[in-house]
C-alpha positions as CSV (number, residue, x, y, z in Angstrom):
1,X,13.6,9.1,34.8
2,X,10.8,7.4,36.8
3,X,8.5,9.6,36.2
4,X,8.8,9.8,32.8
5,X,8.3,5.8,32.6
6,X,5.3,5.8,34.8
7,X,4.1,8.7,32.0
8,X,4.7,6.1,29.1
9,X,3.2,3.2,31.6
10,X,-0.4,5.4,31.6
11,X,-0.3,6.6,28.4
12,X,0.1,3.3,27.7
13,X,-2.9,2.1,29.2
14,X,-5.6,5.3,28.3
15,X,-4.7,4.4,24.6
16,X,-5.1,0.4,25.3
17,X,-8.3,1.2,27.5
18,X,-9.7,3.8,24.9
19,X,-8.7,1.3,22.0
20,X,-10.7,-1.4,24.0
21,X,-14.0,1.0,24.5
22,X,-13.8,1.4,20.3
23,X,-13.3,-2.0,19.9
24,X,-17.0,-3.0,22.1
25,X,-18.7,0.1,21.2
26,X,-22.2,-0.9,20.1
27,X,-22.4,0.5,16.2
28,X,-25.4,-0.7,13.7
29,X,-24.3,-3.7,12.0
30,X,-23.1,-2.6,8.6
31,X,-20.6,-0.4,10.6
32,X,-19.7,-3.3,12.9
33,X,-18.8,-5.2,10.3
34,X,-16.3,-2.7,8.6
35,X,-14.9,-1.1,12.1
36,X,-11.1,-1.7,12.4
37,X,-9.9,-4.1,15.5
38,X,-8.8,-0.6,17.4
39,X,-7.6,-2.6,20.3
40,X,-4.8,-5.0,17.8
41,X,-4.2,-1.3,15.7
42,X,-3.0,0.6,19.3
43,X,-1.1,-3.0,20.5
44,X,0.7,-2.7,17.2
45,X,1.5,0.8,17.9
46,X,3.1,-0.1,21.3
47,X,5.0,-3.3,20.2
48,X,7.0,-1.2,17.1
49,X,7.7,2.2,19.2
50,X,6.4,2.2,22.8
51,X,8.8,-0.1,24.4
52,X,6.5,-1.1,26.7
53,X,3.8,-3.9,25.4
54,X,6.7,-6.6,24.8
55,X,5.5,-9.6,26.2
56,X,2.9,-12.2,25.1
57,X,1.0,-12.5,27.9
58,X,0.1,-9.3,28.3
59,X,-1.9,-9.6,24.6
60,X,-3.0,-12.6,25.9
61,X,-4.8,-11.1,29.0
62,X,-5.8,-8.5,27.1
63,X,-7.1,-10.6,24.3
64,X,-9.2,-12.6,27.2
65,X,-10.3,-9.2,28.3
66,X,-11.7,-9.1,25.3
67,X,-12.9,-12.2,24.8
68,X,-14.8,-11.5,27.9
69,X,-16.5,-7.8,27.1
70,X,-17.4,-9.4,23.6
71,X,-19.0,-12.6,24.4
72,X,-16.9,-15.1,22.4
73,X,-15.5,-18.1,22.4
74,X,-12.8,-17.7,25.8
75,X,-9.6,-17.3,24.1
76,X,-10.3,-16.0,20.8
77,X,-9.1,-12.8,20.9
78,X,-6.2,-14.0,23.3
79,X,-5.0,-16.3,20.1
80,X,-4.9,-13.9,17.4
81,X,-3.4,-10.5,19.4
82,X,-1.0,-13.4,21.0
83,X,0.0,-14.4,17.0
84,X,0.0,-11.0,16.1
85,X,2.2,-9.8,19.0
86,X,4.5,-12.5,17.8
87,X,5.1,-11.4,14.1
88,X,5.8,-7.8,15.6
89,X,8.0,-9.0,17.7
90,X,9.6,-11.2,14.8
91,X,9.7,-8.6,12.5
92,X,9.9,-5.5,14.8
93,X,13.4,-4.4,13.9
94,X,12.3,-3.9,10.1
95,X,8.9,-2.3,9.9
96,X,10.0,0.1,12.7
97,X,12.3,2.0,9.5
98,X,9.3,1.0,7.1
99,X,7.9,4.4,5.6
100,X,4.4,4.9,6.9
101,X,2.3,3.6,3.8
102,X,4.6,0.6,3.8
103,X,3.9,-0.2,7.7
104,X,0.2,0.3,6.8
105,X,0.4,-2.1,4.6
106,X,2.0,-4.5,7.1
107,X,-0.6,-3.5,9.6
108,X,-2.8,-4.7,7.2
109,X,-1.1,-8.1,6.9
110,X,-1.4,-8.4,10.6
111,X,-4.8,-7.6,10.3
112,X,-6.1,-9.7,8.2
113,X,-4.1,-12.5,10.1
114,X,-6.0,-12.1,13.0
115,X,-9.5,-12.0,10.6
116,X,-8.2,-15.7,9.5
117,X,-7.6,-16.4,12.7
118,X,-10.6,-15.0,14.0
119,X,-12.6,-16.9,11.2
120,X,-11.2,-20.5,11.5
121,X,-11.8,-20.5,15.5
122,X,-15.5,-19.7,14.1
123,X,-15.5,-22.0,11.6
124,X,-14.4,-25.2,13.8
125,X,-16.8,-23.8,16.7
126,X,-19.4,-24.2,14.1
127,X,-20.4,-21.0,13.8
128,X,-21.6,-19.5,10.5
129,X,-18.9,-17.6,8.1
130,X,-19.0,-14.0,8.6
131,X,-20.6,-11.7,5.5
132,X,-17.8,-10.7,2.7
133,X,-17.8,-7.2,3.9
134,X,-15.9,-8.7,7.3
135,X,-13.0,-9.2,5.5
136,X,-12.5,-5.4,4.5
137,X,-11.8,-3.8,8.2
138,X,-8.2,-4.7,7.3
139,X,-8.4,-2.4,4.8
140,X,-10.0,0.5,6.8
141,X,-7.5,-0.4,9.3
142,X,-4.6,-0.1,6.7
143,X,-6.2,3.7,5.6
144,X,-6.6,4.9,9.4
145,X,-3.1,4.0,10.4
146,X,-1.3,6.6,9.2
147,X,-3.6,9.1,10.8
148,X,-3.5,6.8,14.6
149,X,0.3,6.3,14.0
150,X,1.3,10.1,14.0
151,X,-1.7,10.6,16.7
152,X,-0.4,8.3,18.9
153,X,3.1,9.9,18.4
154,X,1.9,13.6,19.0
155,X,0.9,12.1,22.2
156,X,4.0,10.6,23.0
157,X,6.1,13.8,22.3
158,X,3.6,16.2,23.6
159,X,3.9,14.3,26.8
160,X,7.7,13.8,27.0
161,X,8.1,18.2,25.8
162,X,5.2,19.2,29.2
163,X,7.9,19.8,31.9
């Protein structure tokens, strides 16, 4: 049994850790603009089936992980994956049973949550407001998660089946 935890405990961390690479990769800056927030998408993931990211201050540290790799304000990231960590937790017991186009759809809520979020922390650091094509990662995010859902699940089962 402990070895099988210590199995979801890295696995846990790879995905967060590869999530976090995709979230800082340098892209050209139409791309940048559309590119899902990988590292909320895989938290998400975690909160509703892992078991294992549960508490708030672990998307707090690794929201000022973040914060830190990206160069912005110090606590940016910690505040939005700390609100959106909070509505999973709120609501966890429902969109687990959700089919999947209906949890996209919530992951798309949550998304766009943290872009508000994201966006008024901007807005009263004075910074100027991001182009209209900002606001549409949500919306790649709500397409890919179907497809990182049943990825992150193959994993998961493919791990707990190899003796």
């Amino acid at each position: 049994m402990a070895e099988r935890r210590f199995s979801d405990e890295a696995l846990l961390w790879i995905t967060l850790t590869a999530a976090v690479i995709l979230t800082v990769w340098p892209l050209p800056e139409l791309l940048r603009l559309i590119w899902p927030y990988w590292t909320a998408m895989v938290m998400i993931y975690w909160v509703l089936e892992g078991h294992r990211f549960r508490a708030l201050g672990q998307a707090f540290l690794l929201g000022l992980l973040l914060d830190v790799l990206t160069g912005t304000l110090l606590g940016q990231h910690a505040l939005s994956l700390v609100v959106v960590s909070f509505l999973l937790e709120r609501f966890r017991n429902q969109l687990r049973f959700f089919p999947p186009w209906q949890q996209a759809v919530a992951v798309m809520a949550l998304l766009l949550n943290d872009r508000l979020i994201q966006w008024a922390v901007a807005l009263i650091a004075g910074e100027p407001s991001p182009p209209a094509l900002w606001w549409m990662a949500p919306l790649v995010g709500m397409v890919l998660w179907p497809w990182l859902f049943l990825g992150m699940d193959a994993l998961r089962r493919r791990r707990r089946l190899s003796p």
